[in-house]
N, C-alpha and C positions, 0 to 999 in steps of 0.2 A: 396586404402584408407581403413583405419579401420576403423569399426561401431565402432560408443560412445557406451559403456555400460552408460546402463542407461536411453537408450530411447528405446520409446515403436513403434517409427517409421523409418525407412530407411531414412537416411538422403540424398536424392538422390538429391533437390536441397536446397538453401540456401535463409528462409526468414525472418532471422532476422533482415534485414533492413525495412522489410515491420512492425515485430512484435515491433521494437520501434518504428513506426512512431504512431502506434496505441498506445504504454505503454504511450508516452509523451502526445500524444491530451487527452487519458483518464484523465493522475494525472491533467493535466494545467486546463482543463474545469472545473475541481473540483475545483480545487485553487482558480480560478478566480470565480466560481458559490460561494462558500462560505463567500468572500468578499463581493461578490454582496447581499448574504441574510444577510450575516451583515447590510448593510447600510437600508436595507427594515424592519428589527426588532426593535422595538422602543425602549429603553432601553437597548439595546444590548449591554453586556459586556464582552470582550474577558478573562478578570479572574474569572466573576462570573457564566456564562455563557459556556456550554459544547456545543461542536459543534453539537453534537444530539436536544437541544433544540432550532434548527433552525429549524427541523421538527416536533418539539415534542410539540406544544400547541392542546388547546381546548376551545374555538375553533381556525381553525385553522388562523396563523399571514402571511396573502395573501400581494407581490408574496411567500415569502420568504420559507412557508414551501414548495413548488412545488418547486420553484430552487433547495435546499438542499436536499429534496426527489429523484428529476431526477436524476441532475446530479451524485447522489452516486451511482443511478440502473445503469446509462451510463456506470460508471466507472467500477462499478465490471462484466460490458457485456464487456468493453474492455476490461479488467486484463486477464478473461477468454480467449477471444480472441486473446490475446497476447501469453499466453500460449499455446496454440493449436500451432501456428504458430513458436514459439521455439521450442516443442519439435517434431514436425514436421522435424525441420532444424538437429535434433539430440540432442537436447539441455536437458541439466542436471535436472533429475527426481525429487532429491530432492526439489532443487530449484521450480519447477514449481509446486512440492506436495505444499508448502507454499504458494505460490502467488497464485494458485488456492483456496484454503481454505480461505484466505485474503479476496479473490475475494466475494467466495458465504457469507461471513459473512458481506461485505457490504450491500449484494442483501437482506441479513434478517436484517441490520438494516436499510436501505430506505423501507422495508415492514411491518416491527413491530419498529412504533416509540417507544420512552423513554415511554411514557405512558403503555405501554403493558409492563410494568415490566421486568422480569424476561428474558424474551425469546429477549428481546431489550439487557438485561446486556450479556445474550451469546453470540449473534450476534458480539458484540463490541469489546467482548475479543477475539474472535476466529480473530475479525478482525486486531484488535493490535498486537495479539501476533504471528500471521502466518506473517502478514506485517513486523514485524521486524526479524523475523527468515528468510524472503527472501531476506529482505538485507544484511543479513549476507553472506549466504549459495550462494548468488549472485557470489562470487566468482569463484564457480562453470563453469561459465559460459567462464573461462580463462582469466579472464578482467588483464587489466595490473596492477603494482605496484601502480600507484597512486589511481586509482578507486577502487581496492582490499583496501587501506588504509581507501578512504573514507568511503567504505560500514559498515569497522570494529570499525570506529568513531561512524556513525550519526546510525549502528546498537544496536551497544551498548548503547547508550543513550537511544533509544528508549525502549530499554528492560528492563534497567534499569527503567525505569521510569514505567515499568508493571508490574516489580519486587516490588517497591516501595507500590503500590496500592494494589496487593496480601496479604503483609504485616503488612504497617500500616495501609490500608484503605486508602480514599476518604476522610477522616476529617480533621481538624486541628491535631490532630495527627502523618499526614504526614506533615514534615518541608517541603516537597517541594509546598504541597498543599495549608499551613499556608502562605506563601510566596510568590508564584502566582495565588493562585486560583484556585479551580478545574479546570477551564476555561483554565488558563496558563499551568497548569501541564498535561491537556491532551494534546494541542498542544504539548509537548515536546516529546509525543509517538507518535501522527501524524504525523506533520511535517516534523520531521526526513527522516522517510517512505518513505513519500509525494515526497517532494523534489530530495531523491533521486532515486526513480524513473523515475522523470523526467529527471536528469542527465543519467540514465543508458539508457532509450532510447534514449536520442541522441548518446550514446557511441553505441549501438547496431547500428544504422541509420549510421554510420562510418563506421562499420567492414565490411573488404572483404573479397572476398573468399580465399587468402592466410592465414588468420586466423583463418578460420574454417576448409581449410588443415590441417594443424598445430595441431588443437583441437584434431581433430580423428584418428592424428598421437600417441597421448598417450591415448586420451580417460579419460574421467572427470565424475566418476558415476555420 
Protein backbone atom coordinates (compact mmCIF):
# COMPACT_ATOMS: atom_id res chain seq x y z
CA UNK A 1 0.00 0.00 0.00
CA UNK A 2 1.33 3.61 -0.80
CA UNK A 3 1.68 6.22 1.93
CA UNK A 4 -0.71 9.49 1.03
CA UNK A 5 1.72 12.23 0.67
CA UNK A 6 0.61 14.72 2.65
CA UNK A 7 0.14 13.27 6.00
CA UNK A 8 2.11 13.66 8.73
CA UNK A 9 1.15 10.04 10.10
CA UNK A 10 1.33 6.31 8.83
CA UNK A 11 -1.70 5.36 8.00
CA UNK A 12 -1.55 2.03 9.46
CA UNK A 13 -5.30 1.67 10.58
CA UNK A 14 -8.45 3.47 9.33
CA UNK A 15 -10.55 6.08 11.56
CA UNK A 16 -12.35 7.97 9.53
CA UNK A 17 -15.53 6.35 10.65
CA UNK A 18 -14.82 7.13 14.11
CA UNK A 19 -13.66 11.08 12.90
CA UNK A 20 -17.23 11.70 11.23
CA UNK A 21 -19.12 10.27 13.99
CA UNK A 22 -17.49 13.07 15.92
CA UNK A 23 -17.50 16.01 12.75
CA UNK A 24 -21.50 15.24 12.68
CA UNK A 25 -22.23 15.20 16.84
CA UNK A 26 -19.92 18.44 16.79
CA UNK A 27 -21.81 20.60 13.63
CA UNK A 28 -25.72 19.01 14.85
CA UNK A 29 -25.14 20.23 18.81
CA UNK A 30 -24.19 23.52 17.33
CA UNK A 31 -27.18 23.68 14.94
CA UNK A 32 -29.53 22.55 17.39
CA UNK A 33 -27.62 24.61 20.60
CA UNK A 34 -28.20 27.87 18.29
CA UNK A 35 -31.96 27.31 17.74
CA UNK A 36 -32.23 26.65 21.35
CA UNK A 37 -30.51 30.22 22.25
CA UNK A 38 -32.65 31.76 19.69
CA UNK A 39 -35.76 30.90 21.42
CA UNK A 40 -34.17 31.90 25.08
CA UNK A 41 -33.10 35.80 23.56
CA UNK A 42 -35.88 37.97 23.73
CA UNK A 43 -36.18 40.02 20.70
CA UNK A 44 -34.08 37.83 18.82
CA UNK A 45 -33.84 38.36 15.07
CA UNK A 46 -32.40 36.11 12.64
CA UNK A 47 -31.82 39.34 9.99
CA UNK A 48 -30.89 41.84 12.56
CA UNK A 49 -29.16 39.84 14.78
CA UNK A 50 -25.43 37.94 14.27
CA UNK A 51 -25.09 34.62 15.67
CA UNK A 52 -22.25 36.10 17.94
CA UNK A 53 -24.75 38.30 19.61
CA UNK A 54 -26.16 35.09 21.36
CA UNK A 55 -23.12 35.33 23.42
CA UNK A 56 -22.32 38.78 23.10
CA UNK A 57 -24.49 40.84 25.67
CA UNK A 58 -23.86 42.85 28.98
CA UNK A 59 -25.05 41.81 30.87
CA UNK A 60 -25.10 38.59 30.10
CA UNK A 61 -29.08 37.21 28.34
CA UNK A 62 -29.03 33.51 30.65
CA UNK A 63 -29.45 30.34 29.32
CA UNK A 64 -28.69 31.60 25.99
CA UNK A 65 -25.35 33.13 26.25
CA UNK A 66 -23.87 29.73 27.96
CA UNK A 67 -25.61 27.61 25.29
CA UNK A 68 -24.01 29.60 22.30
CA UNK A 69 -20.63 30.07 24.19
CA UNK A 70 -20.42 25.94 25.00
CA UNK A 71 -21.53 24.57 22.50
CA UNK A 72 -19.17 26.72 19.87
CA UNK A 73 -15.91 25.64 22.44
CA UNK A 74 -17.48 21.88 21.99
CA UNK A 75 -17.51 22.27 18.44
CA UNK A 76 -14.21 23.57 17.74
CA UNK A 77 -12.81 20.65 20.65
CA UNK A 78 -14.42 18.27 18.04
CA UNK A 79 -13.35 19.80 14.54
CA UNK A 80 -9.94 19.58 16.30
CA UNK A 81 -10.52 16.19 17.18
CA UNK A 82 -11.90 15.16 13.95
CA UNK A 83 -8.80 16.21 12.58
CA UNK A 84 -6.37 14.33 14.45
CA UNK A 85 -8.18 11.27 13.67
CA UNK A 86 -8.06 12.00 9.72
CA UNK A 87 -4.93 12.61 9.40
CA UNK A 88 -4.03 9.82 11.54
CA UNK A 89 -6.11 7.55 9.00
CA UNK A 90 -3.63 9.35 6.20
CA UNK A 91 -5.85 11.94 5.34
CA UNK A 92 -5.22 15.17 3.21
CA UNK A 93 -3.03 18.07 4.83
CA UNK A 94 -4.40 20.77 3.24
CA UNK A 95 -7.78 20.06 4.07
CA UNK A 96 -7.13 19.44 7.82
CA UNK A 97 -4.61 22.81 7.72
CA UNK A 98 -8.30 24.48 7.15
CA UNK A 99 -10.56 22.82 9.32
CA UNK A 100 -8.08 23.12 12.07
CA UNK A 101 -7.60 26.74 11.72
CA UNK A 102 -11.75 26.89 11.46
CA UNK A 103 -11.51 25.03 14.49
CA UNK A 104 -9.22 27.32 16.84
CA UNK A 105 -10.98 30.43 15.49
CA UNK A 106 -14.28 29.07 16.98
CA UNK A 107 -12.34 28.32 20.30
CA UNK A 108 -11.34 32.43 20.09
CA UNK A 109 -14.76 33.41 19.30
CA UNK A 110 -16.62 31.39 22.27
CA UNK A 111 -13.59 33.17 24.47
CA UNK A 112 -13.61 36.69 23.14
CA UNK A 113 -17.24 37.57 22.73
CA UNK A 114 -18.39 40.57 20.03
CA UNK A 115 -17.92 42.81 22.87
CA UNK A 116 -14.07 42.46 23.02
CA UNK A 117 -13.90 44.17 19.60
CA UNK A 118 -11.30 43.52 17.37
CA UNK A 119 -9.77 40.11 18.55
CA UNK A 120 -13.77 38.72 18.36
CA UNK A 121 -13.68 40.27 14.30
CA UNK A 122 -10.51 37.81 13.82
CA UNK A 123 -11.63 34.98 15.52
CA UNK A 124 -14.81 35.08 13.09
CA UNK A 125 -12.97 35.63 10.05
CA UNK A 126 -10.17 33.14 10.48
CA UNK A 127 -13.41 31.04 11.33
CA UNK A 128 -15.53 31.75 8.03
CA UNK A 129 -12.82 31.83 5.98
CA UNK A 130 -10.79 28.52 6.77
CA UNK A 131 -14.60 26.76 7.22
CA UNK A 132 -15.15 27.46 3.77
CA UNK A 133 -11.78 26.75 2.19
CA UNK A 134 -12.40 23.21 3.90
CA UNK A 135 -15.27 22.59 2.17
CA UNK A 136 -13.80 23.22 -0.69
CA UNK A 137 -10.31 21.48 -0.48
CA UNK A 138 -12.69 18.69 1.17
CA UNK A 139 -12.40 17.04 -2.03
CA UNK A 140 -9.23 16.10 -1.16
CA UNK A 141 -10.43 13.59 0.89
CA UNK A 142 -11.51 11.33 -2.52
CA UNK A 143 -15.14 11.94 -1.96
CA UNK A 144 -17.20 10.85 -4.97
CA UNK A 145 -18.83 12.95 -7.80
CA UNK A 146 -21.86 14.04 -6.15
CA UNK A 147 -20.31 15.26 -2.73
CA UNK A 148 -17.20 16.79 -4.61
CA UNK A 149 -20.29 18.85 -6.53
CA UNK A 150 -21.96 19.61 -3.23
CA UNK A 151 -18.78 20.79 -1.51
CA UNK A 152 -18.08 23.10 -4.67
CA UNK A 153 -21.78 24.58 -4.51
CA UNK A 154 -22.43 25.31 -0.73
CA UNK A 155 -18.27 26.13 -0.77
CA UNK A 156 -18.51 28.76 -2.99
CA UNK A 157 -21.42 30.36 -1.65
CA UNK A 158 -20.08 30.52 1.56
CA UNK A 159 -16.88 32.39 0.20
CA UNK A 160 -18.61 34.25 -1.71
CA UNK A 161 -20.57 35.70 0.91
CA UNK A 162 -16.88 36.59 2.73
CA UNK A 163 -15.89 37.89 -0.32
CA UNK A 164 -18.83 40.16 -0.36
CA UNK A 165 -18.18 41.54 3.48
CA UNK A 166 -14.14 42.09 2.62
CA UNK A 167 -15.46 44.38 -0.04
CA UNK A 168 -18.51 46.09 0.48
CA UNK A 169 -18.59 45.81 4.14
CA UNK A 170 -21.34 44.78 6.71
CA UNK A 171 -23.68 47.86 5.72
CA UNK A 172 -26.45 48.54 3.55
CA UNK A 173 -23.92 48.99 0.98
CA UNK A 174 -23.81 45.26 0.80
CA UNK A 175 -26.98 44.31 -1.44
CA UNK A 176 -26.86 41.17 0.13
CA UNK A 177 -26.72 42.67 3.61
CA UNK A 178 -29.52 45.48 2.49
CA UNK A 179 -31.66 42.43 1.78
CA UNK A 180 -31.30 39.96 4.64
CA UNK A 181 -29.74 41.49 7.27
CA UNK A 182 -26.49 41.16 8.69
CA UNK A 183 -28.22 38.38 10.57
CA UNK A 184 -29.30 36.66 7.11
CA UNK A 185 -26.18 37.34 5.28
CA UNK A 186 -24.02 35.81 7.88
CA UNK A 187 -26.01 32.62 7.94
CA UNK A 188 -25.22 32.31 4.26
CA UNK A 189 -21.32 31.86 5.32
CA UNK A 190 -22.33 29.64 8.21
CA UNK A 191 -24.70 27.47 7.23
CA UNK A 192 -23.24 26.52 4.27
CA UNK A 193 -20.11 25.24 6.23
CA UNK A 194 -22.39 24.05 8.80
CA UNK A 195 -24.43 21.82 7.11
CA UNK A 196 -22.02 20.45 5.12
CA UNK A 197 -20.22 19.22 7.38
CA UNK A 198 -22.58 17.48 8.86
CA UNK A 199 -23.26 15.80 5.48
CA UNK A 200 -19.46 14.87 5.04
CA UNK A 201 -19.43 13.00 8.41
CA UNK A 202 -22.04 10.93 7.58
CA UNK A 203 -20.19 10.26 4.07
CA UNK A 204 -16.92 9.60 6.16
CA UNK A 205 -19.16 7.14 8.87
CA UNK A 206 -19.96 5.10 5.37
CA UNK A 207 -16.51 4.71 3.87
CA UNK A 208 -14.65 1.49 4.08
CA UNK A 209 -11.52 0.17 3.89
CA UNK A 210 -11.83 -0.59 0.04
CA UNK A 211 -11.87 3.24 -0.31
CA UNK A 212 -9.16 4.15 1.61
CA UNK A 213 -7.18 1.31 -0.41
CA UNK A 214 -8.02 2.94 -3.31
CA UNK A 215 -6.84 6.46 -1.79
CA UNK A 216 -3.15 5.61 -1.16
CA UNK A 217 -3.16 3.68 -4.24
CA UNK A 218 -2.69 7.34 -5.92
CA UNK A 219 -2.16 9.40 -3.02
CA UNK A 220 -4.13 12.92 -2.47
CA UNK A 221 -1.62 15.59 -1.09
Amino acid sequence: MKFQRGSIFKPEKNYYKIAGIILMIGCLQFFLAVNLAETQFPGYSTAANTLSDLGDTIPPIEPSTTIFNTSLFLLGILAIAAVYLILKSGGCRLFSTCLILSAIGMLGVATFPEYTGNIHALFAMITFLFGSLAVLFSYRLGLNIPMVIVSMVLGIISLLTIISFFILGIGPTNPLVATLGVGGAERFTAYPTLLYFIALGGYLTSRGKDWVRIRFTDGYW
